[in-house]
N, CA, C and O atoms as a GROMACS GRO file, in nm:
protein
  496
    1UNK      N    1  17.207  10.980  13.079
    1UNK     CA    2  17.337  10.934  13.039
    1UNK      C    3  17.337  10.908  12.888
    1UNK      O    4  17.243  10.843  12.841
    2UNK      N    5  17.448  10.959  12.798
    2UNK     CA    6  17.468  10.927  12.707
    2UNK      C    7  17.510  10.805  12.657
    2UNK      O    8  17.616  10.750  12.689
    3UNK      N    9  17.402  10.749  12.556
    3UNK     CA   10  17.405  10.558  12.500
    3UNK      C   11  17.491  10.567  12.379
    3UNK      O   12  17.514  10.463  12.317
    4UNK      N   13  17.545  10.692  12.334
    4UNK     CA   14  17.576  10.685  12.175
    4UNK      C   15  17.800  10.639  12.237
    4UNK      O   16  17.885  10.660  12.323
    5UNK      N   17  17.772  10.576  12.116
    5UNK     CA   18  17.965  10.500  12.196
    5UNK      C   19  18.003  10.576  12.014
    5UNK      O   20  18.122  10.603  11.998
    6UNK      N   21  17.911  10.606  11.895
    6UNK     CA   22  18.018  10.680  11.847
    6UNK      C   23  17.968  10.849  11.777
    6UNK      O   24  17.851  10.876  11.751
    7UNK      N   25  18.085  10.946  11.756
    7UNK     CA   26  18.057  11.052  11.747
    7UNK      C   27  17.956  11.071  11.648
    7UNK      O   28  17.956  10.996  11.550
    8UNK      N   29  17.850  11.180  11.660
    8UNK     CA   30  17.784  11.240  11.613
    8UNK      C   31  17.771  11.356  11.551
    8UNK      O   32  17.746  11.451  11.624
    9UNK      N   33  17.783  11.381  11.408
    9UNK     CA   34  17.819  11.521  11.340
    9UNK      C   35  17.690  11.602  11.279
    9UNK      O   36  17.646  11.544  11.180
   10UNK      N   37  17.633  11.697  11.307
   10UNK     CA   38  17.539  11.796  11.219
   10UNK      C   39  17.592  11.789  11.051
   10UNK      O   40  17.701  11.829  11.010
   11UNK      N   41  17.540  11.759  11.011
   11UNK     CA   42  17.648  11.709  10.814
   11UNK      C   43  17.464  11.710  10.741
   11UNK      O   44  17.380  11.623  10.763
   12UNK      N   45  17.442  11.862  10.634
   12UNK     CA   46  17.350  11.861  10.519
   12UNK      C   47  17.360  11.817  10.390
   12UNK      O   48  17.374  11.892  10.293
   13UNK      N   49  17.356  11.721  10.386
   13UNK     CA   50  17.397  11.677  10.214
   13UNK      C   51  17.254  11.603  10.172
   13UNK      O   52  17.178  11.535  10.240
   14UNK      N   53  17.248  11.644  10.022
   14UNK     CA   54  17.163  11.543   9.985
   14UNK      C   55  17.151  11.411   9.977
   14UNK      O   56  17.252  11.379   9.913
   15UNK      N   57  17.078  11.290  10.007
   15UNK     CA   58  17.048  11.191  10.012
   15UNK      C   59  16.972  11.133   9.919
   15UNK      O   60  16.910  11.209   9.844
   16UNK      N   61  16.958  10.995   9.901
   16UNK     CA   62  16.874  10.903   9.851
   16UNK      C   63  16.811  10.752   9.851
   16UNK      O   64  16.863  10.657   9.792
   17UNK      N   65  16.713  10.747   9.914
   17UNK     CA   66  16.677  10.629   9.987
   17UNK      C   67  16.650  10.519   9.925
   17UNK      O   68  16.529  10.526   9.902
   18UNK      N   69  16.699  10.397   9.875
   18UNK     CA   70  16.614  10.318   9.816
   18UNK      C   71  16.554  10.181   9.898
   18UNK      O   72  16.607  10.115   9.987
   19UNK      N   73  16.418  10.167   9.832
   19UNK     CA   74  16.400  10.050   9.956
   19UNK      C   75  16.262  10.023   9.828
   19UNK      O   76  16.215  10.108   9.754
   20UNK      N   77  16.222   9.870   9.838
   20UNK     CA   78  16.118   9.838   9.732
   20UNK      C   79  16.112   9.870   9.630
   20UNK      O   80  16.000   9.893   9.582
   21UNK      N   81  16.204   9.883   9.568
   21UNK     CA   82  16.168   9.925   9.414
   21UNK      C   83  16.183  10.073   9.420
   21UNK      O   84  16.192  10.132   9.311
   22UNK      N   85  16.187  10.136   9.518
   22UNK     CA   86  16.145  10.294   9.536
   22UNK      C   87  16.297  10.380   9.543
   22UNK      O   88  16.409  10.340   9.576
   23UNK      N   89  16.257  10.487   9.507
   23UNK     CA   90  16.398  10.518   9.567
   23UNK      C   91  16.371  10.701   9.610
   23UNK      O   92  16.365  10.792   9.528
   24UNK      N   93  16.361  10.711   9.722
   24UNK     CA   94  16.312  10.874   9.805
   24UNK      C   95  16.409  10.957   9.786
   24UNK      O   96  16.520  10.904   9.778
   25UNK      N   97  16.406  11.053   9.779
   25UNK     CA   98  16.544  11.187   9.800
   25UNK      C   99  16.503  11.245   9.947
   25UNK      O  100  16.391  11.275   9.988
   26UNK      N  101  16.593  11.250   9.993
   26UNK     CA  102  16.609  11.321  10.140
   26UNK      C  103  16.664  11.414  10.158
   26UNK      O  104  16.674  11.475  10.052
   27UNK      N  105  16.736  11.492  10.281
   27UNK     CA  106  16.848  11.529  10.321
   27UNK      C  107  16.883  11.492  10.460
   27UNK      O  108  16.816  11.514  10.561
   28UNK      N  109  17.025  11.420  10.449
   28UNK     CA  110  17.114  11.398  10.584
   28UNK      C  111  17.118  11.503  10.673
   28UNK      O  112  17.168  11.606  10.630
   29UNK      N  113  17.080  11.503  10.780
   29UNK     CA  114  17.063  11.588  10.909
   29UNK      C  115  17.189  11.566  11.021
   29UNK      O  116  17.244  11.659  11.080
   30UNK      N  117  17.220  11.438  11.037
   30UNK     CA  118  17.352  11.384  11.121
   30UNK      C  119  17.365  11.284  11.102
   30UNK      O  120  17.274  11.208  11.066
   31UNK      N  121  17.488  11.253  11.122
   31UNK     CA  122  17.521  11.142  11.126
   31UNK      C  123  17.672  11.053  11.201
   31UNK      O  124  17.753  11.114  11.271
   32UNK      N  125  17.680  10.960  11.181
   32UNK     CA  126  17.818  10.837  11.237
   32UNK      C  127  17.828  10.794  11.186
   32UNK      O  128  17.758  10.783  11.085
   33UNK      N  129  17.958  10.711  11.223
   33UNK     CA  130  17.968  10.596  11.162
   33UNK      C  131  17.898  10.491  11.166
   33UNK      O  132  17.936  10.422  11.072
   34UNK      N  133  17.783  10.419  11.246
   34UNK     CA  134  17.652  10.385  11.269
   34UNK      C  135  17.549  10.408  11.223
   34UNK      O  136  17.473  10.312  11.238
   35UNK      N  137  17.493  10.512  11.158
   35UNK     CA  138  17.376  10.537  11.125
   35UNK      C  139  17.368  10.668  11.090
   35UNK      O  140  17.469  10.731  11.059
   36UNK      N  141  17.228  10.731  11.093
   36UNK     CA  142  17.212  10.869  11.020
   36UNK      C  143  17.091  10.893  11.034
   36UNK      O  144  17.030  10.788  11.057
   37UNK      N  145  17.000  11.016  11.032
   37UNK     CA  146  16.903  11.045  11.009
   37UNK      C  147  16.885  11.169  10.908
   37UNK      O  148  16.938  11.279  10.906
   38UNK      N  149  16.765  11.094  10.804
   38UNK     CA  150  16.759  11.152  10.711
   38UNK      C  151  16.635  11.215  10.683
   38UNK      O  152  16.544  11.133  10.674
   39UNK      N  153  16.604  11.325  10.666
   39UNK     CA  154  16.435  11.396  10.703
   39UNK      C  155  16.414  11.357  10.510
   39UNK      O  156  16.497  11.340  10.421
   40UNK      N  157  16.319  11.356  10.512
   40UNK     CA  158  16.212  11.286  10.429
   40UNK      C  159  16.048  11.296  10.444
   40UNK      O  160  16.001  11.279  10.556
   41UNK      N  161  15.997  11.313  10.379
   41UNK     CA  162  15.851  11.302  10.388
   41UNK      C  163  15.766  11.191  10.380
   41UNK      O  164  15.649  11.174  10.415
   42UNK      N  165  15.884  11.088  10.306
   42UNK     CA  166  15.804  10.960  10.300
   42UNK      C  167  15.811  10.822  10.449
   42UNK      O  168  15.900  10.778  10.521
   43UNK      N  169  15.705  10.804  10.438
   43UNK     CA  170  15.698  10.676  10.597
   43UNK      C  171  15.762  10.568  10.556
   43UNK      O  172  15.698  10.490  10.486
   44UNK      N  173  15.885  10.542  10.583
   44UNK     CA  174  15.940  10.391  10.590
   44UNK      C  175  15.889  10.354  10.727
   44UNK      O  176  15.856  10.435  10.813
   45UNK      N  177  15.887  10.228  10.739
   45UNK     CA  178  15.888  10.092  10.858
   45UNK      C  179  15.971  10.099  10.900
   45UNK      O  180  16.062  10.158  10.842
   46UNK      N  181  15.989  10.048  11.019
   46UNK     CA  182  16.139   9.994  11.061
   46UNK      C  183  16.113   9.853  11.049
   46UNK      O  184  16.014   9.783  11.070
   47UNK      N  185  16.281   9.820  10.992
   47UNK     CA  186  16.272   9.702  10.976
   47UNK      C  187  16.330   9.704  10.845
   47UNK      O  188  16.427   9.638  10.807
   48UNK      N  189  16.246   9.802  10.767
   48UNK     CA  190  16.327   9.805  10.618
   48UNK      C  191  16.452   9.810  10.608
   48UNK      O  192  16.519   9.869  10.693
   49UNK      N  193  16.521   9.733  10.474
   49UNK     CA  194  16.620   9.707  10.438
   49UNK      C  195  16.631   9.878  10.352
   49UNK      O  196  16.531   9.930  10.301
   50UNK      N  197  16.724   9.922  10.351
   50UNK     CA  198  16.742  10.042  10.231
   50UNK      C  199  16.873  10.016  10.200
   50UNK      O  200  16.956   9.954  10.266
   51UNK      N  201  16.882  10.069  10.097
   51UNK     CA  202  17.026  10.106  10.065
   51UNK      C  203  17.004  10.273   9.993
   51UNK      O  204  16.909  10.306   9.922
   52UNK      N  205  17.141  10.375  10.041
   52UNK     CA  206  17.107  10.485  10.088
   52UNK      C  207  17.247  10.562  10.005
   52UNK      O  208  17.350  10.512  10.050
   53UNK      N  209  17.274  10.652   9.915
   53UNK     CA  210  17.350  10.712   9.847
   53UNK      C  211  17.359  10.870   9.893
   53UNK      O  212  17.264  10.946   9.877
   54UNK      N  213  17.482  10.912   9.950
   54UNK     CA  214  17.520  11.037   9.965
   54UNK      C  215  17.610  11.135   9.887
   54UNK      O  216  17.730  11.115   9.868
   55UNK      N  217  17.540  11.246   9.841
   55UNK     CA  218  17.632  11.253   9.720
   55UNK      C  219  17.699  11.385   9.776
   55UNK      O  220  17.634  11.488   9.791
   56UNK      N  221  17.856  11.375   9.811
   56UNK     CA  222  17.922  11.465   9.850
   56UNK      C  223  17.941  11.628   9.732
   56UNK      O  224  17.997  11.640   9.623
   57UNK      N  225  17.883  11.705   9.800
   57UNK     CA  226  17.908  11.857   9.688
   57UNK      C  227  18.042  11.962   9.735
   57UNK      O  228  18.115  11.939   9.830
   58UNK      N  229  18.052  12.072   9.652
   58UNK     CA  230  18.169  12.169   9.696
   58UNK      C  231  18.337  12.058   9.643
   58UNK      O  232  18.454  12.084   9.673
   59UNK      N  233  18.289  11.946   9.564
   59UNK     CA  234  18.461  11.891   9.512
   59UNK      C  235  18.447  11.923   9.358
   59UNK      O  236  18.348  11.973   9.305
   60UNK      N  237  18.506  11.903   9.326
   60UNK     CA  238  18.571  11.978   9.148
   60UNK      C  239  18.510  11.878   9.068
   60UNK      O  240  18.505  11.899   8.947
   61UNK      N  241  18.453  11.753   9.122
   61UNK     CA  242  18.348  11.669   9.009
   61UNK      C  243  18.257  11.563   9.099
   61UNK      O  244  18.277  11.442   9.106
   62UNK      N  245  18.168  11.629   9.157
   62UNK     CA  246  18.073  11.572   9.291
   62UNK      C  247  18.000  11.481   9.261
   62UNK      O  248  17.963  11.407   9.352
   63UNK      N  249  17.947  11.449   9.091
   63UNK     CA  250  17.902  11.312   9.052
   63UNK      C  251  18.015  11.183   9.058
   63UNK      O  252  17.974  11.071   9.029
   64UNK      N  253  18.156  11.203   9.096
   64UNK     CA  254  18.217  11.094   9.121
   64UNK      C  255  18.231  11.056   9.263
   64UNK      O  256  18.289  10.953   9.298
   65UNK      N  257  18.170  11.149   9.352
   65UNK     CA  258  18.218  11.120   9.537
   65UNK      C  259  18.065  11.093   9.549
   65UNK      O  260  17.970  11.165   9.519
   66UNK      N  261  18.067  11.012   9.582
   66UNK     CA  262  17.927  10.947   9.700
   66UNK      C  263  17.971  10.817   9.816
   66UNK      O  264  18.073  10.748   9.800
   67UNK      N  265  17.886  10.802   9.918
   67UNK     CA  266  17.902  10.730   9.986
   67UNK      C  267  17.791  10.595  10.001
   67UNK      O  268  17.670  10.613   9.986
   68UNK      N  269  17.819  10.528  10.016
   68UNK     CA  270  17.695  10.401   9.906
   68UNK      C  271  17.708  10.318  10.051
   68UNK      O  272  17.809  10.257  10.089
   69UNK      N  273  17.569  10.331  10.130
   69UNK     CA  274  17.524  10.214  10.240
   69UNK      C  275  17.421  10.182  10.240
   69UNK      O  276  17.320  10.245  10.211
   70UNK      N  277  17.438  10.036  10.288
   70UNK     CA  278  17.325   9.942  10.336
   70UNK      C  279  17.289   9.938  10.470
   70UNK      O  280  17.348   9.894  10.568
   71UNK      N  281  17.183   9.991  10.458
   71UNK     CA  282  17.124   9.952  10.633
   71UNK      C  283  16.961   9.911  10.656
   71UNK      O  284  16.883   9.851  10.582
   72UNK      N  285  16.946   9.963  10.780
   72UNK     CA  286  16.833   9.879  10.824
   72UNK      C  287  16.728  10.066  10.936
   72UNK      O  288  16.759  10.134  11.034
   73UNK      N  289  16.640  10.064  10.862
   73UNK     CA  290  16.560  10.175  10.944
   73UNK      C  291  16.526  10.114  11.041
   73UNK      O  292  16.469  10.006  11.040
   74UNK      N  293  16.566  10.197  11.165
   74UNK     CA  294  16.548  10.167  11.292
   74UNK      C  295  16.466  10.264  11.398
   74UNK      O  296  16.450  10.240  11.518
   75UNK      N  297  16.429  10.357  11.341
   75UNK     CA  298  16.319  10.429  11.385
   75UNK      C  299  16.235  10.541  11.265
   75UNK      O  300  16.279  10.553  11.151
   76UNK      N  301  16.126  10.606  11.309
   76UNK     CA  302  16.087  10.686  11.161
   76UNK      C  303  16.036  10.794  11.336
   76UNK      O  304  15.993  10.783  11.450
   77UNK      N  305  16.094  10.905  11.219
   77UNK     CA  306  16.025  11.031  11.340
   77UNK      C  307  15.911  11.113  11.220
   77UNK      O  308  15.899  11.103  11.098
   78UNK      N  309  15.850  11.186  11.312
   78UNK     CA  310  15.757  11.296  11.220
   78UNK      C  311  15.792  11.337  11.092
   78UNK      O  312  15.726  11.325  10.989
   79UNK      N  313  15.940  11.403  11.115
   79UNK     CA  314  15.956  11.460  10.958
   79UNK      C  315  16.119  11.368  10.875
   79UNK      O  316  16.182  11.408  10.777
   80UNK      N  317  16.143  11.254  10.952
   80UNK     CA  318  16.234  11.153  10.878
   80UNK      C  319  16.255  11.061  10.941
   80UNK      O  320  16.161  11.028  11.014
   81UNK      N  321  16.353  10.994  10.944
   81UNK     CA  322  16.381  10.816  10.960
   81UNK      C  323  16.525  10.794  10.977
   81UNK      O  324  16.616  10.832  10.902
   82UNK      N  325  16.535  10.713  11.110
   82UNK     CA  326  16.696  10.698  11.149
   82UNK      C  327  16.698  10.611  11.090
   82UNK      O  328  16.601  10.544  11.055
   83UNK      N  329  16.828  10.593  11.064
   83UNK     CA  330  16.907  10.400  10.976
   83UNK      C  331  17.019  10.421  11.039
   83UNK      O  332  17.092  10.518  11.061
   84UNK      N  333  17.016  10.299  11.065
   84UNK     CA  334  17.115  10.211  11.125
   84UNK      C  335  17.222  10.105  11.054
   84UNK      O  336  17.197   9.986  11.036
   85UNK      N  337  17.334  10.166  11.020
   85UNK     CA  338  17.408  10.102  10.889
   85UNK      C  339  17.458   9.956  10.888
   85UNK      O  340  17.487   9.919  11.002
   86UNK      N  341  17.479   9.850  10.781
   86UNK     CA  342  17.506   9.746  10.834
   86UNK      C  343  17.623   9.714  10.717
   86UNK      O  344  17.711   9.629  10.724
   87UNK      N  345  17.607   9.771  10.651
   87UNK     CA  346  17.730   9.765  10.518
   87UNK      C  347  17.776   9.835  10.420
   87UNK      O  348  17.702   9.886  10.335
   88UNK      N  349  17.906   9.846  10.421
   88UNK     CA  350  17.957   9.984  10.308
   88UNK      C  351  18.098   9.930  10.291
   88UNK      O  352  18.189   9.905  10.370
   89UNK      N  353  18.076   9.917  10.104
   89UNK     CA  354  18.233   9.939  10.052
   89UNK      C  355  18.372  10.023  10.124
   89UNK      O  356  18.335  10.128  10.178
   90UNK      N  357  18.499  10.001  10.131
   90UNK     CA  358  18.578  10.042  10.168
   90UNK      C  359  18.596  10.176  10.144
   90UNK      O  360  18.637  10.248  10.235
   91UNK      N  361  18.566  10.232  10.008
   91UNK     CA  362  18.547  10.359  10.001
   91UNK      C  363  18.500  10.424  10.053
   91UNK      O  364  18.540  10.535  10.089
   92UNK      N  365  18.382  10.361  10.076
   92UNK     CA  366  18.246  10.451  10.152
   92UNK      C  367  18.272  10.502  10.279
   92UNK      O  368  18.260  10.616  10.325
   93UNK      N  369  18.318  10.375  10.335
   93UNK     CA  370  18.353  10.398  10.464
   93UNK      C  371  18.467  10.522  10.508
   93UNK      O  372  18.459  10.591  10.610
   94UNK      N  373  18.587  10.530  10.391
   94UNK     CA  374  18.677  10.577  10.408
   94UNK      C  375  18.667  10.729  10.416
   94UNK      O  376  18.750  10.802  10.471
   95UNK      N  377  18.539  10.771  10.346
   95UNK     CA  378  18.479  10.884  10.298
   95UNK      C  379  18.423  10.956  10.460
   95UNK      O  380  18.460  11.061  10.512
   96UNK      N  381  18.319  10.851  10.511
   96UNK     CA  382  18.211  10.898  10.567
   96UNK      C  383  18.319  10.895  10.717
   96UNK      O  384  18.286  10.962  10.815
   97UNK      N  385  18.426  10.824  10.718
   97UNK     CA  386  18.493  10.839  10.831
   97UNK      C  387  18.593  10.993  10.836
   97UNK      O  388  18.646  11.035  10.939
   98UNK      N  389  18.601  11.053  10.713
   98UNK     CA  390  18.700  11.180  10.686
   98UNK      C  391  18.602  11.254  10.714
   98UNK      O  392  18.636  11.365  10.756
   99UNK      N  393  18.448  11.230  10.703
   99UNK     CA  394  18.336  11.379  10.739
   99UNK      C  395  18.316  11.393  10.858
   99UNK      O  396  18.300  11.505  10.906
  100UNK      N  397  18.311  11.249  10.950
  100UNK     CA  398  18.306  11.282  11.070
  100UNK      C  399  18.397  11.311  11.149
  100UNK      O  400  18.381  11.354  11.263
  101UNK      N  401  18.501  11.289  11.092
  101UNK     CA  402  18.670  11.347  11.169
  101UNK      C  403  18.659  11.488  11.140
  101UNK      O  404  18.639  11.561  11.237
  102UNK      N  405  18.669  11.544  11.015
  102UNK     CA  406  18.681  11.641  10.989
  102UNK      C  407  18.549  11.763  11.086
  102UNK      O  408  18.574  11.864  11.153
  103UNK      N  409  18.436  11.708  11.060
  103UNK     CA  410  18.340  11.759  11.144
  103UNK      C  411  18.336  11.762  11.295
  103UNK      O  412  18.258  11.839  11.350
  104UNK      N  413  18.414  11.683  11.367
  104UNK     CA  414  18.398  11.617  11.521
  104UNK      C  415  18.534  11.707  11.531
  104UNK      O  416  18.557  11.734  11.649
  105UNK      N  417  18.643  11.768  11.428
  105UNK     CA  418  18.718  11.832  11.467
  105UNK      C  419  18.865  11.716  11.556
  105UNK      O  420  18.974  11.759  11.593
  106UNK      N  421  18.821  11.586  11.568
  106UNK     CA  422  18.937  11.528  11.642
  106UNK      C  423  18.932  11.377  11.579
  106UNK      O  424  18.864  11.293  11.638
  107UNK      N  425  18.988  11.349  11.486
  107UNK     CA  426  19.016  11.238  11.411
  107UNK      C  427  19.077  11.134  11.480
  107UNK      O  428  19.051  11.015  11.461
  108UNK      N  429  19.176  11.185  11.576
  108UNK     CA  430  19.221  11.064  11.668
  108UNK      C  431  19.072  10.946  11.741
  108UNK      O  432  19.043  10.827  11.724
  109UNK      N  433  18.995  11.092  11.847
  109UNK     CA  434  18.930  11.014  11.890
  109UNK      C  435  18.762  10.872  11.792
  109UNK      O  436  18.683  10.781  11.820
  110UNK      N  437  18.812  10.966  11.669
  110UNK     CA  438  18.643  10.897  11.572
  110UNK      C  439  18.754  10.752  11.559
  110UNK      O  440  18.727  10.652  11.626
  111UNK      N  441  18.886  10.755  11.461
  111UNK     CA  442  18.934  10.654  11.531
  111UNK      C  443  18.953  10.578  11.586
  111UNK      O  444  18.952  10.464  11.541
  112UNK      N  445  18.976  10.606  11.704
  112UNK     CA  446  18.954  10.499  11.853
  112UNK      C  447  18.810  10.426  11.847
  112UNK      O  448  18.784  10.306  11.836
  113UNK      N  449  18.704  10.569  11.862
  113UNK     CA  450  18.575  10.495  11.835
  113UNK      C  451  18.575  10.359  11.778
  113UNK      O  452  18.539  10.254  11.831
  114UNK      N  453  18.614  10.379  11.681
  114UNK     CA  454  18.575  10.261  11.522
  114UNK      C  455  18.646  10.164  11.603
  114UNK      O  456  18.584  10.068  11.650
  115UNK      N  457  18.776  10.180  11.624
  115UNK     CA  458  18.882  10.039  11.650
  115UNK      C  459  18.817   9.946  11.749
  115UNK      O  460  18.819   9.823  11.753
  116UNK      N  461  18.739  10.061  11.855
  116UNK     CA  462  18.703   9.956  11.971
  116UNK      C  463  18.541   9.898  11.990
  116UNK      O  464  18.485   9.821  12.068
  117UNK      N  465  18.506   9.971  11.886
  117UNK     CA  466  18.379   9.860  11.775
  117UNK      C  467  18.458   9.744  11.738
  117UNK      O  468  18.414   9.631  11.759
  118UNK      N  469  18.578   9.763  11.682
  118UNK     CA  470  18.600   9.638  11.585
  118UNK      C  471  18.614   9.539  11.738
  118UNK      O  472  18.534   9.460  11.788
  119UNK      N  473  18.725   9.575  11.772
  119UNK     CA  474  18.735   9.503  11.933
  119UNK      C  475  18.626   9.422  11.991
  119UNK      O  476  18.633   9.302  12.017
  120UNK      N  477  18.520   9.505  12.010
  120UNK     CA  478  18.420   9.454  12.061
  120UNK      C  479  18.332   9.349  11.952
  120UNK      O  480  18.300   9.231  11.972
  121UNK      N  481  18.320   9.386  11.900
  121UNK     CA  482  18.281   9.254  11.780
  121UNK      C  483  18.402   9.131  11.756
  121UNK      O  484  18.355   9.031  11.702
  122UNK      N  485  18.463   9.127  11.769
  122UNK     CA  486  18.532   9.047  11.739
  122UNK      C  487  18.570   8.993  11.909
  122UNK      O  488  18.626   8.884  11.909
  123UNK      N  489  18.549   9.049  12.042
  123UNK     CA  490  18.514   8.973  12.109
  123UNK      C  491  18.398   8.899  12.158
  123UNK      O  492  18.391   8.837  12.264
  124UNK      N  493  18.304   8.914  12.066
  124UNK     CA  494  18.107   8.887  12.108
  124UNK      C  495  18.147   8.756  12.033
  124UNK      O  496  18.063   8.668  12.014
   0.00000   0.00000   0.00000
């Protein structure tokens, strides 16, 4: 049975991990509005705090579009590391919610998704 409550998109963009002082280049493999996995060569922990920069390409000035989150690595596989997001500017969000609509092909339902996250948090 499927545990994932929000959509999941195949999305290659370059990445950048920072965590300790460090800061890794990756590439995004998939992702949600939840989290992401980003292949990398380097071993993060879980547990680590990162904060994680996506820099959107193919727009007419791609050093001004990125998507800027804070999260928390929540697993590390062989060749990268899931994160699990816990905070992003309004922009960010606004961004990374148009890739997965646009990618998932049905914007209504990524939508709904999100709303009934908020729902549910705000009834816990």
């Amino acid at each position: 049975m499927e545990k994932r409550k929000f959509s999941r998109v195949d999305f290659n963009l370059k990445a950048f991990v920072s965590y300790r002082n460090l800061s890794i280049k990756g590439e995004v493999e998939n992702l949600s509005l939840k989290g992401m996995f980003v292949r990398t060569g380097e071993k993060l922990q879980s547990g680590d705090m990162v904060e994680t920069t996506i820099y959107l390409t193919g727009t007419a000035n791609p050093l001004d579009i990125s998507v800027n989150i804070k999260g928390t690595v929540v697993r590390t596989e062989g060749n990268g590391v899931v994160l699990q997001f816990k905070e992003m500017d309004l922009d960010s969000f606004a961004q990374l919610k148009n890739i997965i609509a646009y990618n998932d092909g049905n914007a209504d339902k990524v939508m709904d998704e999100f709303v009934q996250a908020i729902d549910k948090s705000a009834a816990d």
